[in-house]
C-alpha positions in Angstrom: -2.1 -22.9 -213.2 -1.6 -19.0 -213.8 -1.4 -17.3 -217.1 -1.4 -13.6 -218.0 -4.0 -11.0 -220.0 -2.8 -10.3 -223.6 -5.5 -8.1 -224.7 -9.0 -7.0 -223.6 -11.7 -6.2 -226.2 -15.6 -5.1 -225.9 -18.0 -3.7 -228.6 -21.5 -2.3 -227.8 -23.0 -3.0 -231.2 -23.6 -6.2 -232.5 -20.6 -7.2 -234.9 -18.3 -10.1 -234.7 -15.1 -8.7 -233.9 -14.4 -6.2 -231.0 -12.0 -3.7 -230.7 -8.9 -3.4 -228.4 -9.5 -1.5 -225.5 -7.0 -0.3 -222.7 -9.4 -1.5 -220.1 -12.4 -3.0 -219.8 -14.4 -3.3 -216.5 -16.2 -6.6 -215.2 -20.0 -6.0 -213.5 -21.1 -8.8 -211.2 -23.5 -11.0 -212.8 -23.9 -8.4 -215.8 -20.7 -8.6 -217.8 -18.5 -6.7 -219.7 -19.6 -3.2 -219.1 -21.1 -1.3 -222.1 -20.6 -4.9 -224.3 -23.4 -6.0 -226.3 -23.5 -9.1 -224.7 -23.6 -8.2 -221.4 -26.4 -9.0 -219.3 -28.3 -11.4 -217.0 -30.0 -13.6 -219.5 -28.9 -14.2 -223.1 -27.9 -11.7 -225.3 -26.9 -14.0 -228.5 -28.8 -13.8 -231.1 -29.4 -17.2 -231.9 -30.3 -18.0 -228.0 -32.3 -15.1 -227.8 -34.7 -16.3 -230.2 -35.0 -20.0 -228.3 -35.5 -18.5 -225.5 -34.8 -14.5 -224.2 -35.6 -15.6 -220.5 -32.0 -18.4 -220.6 -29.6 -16.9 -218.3 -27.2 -15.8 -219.6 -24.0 -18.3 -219.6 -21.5 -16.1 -222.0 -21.3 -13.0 -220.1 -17.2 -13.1 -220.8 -15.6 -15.1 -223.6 -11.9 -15.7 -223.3 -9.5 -17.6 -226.3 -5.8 -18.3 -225.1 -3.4 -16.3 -227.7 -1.7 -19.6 -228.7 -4.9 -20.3 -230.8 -3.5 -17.5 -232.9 -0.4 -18.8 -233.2 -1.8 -22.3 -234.4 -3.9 -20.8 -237.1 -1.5 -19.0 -238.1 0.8 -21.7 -239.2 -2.4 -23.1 -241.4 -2.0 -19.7 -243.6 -4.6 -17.8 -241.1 -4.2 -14.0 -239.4 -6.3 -13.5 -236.3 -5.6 -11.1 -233.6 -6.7 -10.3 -230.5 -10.6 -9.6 -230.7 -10.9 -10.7 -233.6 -13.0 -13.7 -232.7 -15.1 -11.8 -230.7 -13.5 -12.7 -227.7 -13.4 -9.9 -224.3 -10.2 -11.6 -223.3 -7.6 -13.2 -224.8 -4.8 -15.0 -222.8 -1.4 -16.8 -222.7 -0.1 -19.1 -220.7 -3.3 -21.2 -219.2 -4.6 -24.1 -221.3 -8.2 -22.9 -221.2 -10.1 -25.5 -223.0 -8.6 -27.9 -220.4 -10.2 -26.1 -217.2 -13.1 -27.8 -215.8 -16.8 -26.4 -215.6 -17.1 -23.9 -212.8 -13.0 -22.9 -212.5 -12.6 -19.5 -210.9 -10.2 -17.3 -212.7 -8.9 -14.9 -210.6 -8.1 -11.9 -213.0 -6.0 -8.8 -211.9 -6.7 -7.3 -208.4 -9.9 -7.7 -208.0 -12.2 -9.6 -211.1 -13.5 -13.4 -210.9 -15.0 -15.1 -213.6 -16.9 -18.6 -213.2 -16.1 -21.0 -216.5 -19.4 -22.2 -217.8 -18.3 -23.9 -220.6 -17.1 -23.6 -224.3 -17.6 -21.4 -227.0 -19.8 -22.7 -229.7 -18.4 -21.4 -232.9 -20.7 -21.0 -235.5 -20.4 -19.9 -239.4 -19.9 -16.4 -238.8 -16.1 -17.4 -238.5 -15.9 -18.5 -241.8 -17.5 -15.3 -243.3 -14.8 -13.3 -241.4 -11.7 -15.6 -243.0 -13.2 -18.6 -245.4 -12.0 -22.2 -244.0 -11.3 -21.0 -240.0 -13.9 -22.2 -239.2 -12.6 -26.2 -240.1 -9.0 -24.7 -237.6 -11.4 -24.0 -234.5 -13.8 -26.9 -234.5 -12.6 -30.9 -236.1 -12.8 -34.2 -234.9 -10.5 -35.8 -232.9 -8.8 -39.2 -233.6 -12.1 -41.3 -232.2 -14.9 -38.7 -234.1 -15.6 -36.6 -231.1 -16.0 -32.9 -231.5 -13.3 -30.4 -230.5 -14.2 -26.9 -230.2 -11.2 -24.2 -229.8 -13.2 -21.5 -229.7 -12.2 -20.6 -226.8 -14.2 -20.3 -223.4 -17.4 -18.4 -221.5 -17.5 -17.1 -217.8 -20.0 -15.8 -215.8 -18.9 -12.7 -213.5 -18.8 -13.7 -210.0 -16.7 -10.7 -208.8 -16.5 -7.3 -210.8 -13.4 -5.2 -211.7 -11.0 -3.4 -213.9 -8.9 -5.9 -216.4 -5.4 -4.7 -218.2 -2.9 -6.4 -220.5 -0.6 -7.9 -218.3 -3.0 -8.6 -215.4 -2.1 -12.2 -213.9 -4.8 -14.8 -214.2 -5.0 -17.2 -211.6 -7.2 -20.4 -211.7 -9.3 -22.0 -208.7 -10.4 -25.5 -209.6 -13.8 -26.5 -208.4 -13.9 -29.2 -205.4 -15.1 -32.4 -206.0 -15.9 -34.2 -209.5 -14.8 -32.1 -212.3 -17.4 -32.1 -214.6 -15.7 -31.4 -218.5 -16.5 -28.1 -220.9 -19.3 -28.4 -223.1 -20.8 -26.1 -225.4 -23.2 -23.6 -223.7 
């Protein structure tokens, strides 16, 4: 499965969106560099306050563009960055990749998925009702997130629009997303 970079996005201040950058540059086990989240352990607020020493599992958040596209037709505007992703994508069913995937991004960046994005109220204060669009229940009363995805950095570099995502699919039992 290979998919393609649509928009790149980092903020070093705490705020929910993140602005559109022309680049932004991966650091092994770090992060986005110069992103308020970046870091070895957690950097969320909410997690920092259970626990500051929790490594940090959300270094890179990643939606897939067709999210957008979906809201949208519910009477909902979100662009890239908007959500407060680093990455957003097309073309690679993200929320369908399997706990420890490698995404192979541009030349030289690899992210690790470590699970899904938990969304939390914050989305509703940015446009009121999203919040119900990105997490429901499914026919049988389980919980779907669409939050979109987080990633550890294995392998640092330089990410684009238009850089070519590639995935790696773990060996053995996949094990499904979960919130982290």
């Amino acid at each position: 499965m290979s998919g393609t970079v649509t928009a790149v996005s980092s903020n070093g201040e705490y705020s929910f969106t993140k602005p559109n950058r022309d680049s932004i540059t991966l650091l092994a086990g770090l992060g986005v560099e110069g992103d308020i989240h970046a870091g070895v352990t957690v950097k969320h607020r909410s997690r920092v306050a259970q626990d500051p020493t929790q490594p940090n599992l959300r270094q890179v958040h990643l939606i897939h563009e067709e999210l957008f596209t979906e809201v949208g037709l519910q009477g909902f505007e979100v662009t890239p960055g908007q959500l407060g992703e680093n990455i957003t994508t097309r073309g690679i069913d993200l929320l369908a990749l399997p706990v420890g995937t490698l995404l192979r991004i541009g030349p030289d960046a690899v992210l690790e998925v470590t699970g899904l994005r938990n969304p939390c109220l914050q989305i509703d204060a940015f446009q009121t009702g999203l919040l119900k669009q990105v997490v429901r229940r499914d026919e049988s009363g389980n919980l779907v997130r669409k939050a979109g995805i987080m990633s550890i950095v294995k392998e640092g570099g330089e990410i684009r629009p238009g850089d070519t995502i590639k995935t790696e699919l773990p060996s053995g039992p996949h094990r499904p997303l979960d919130r982290v």
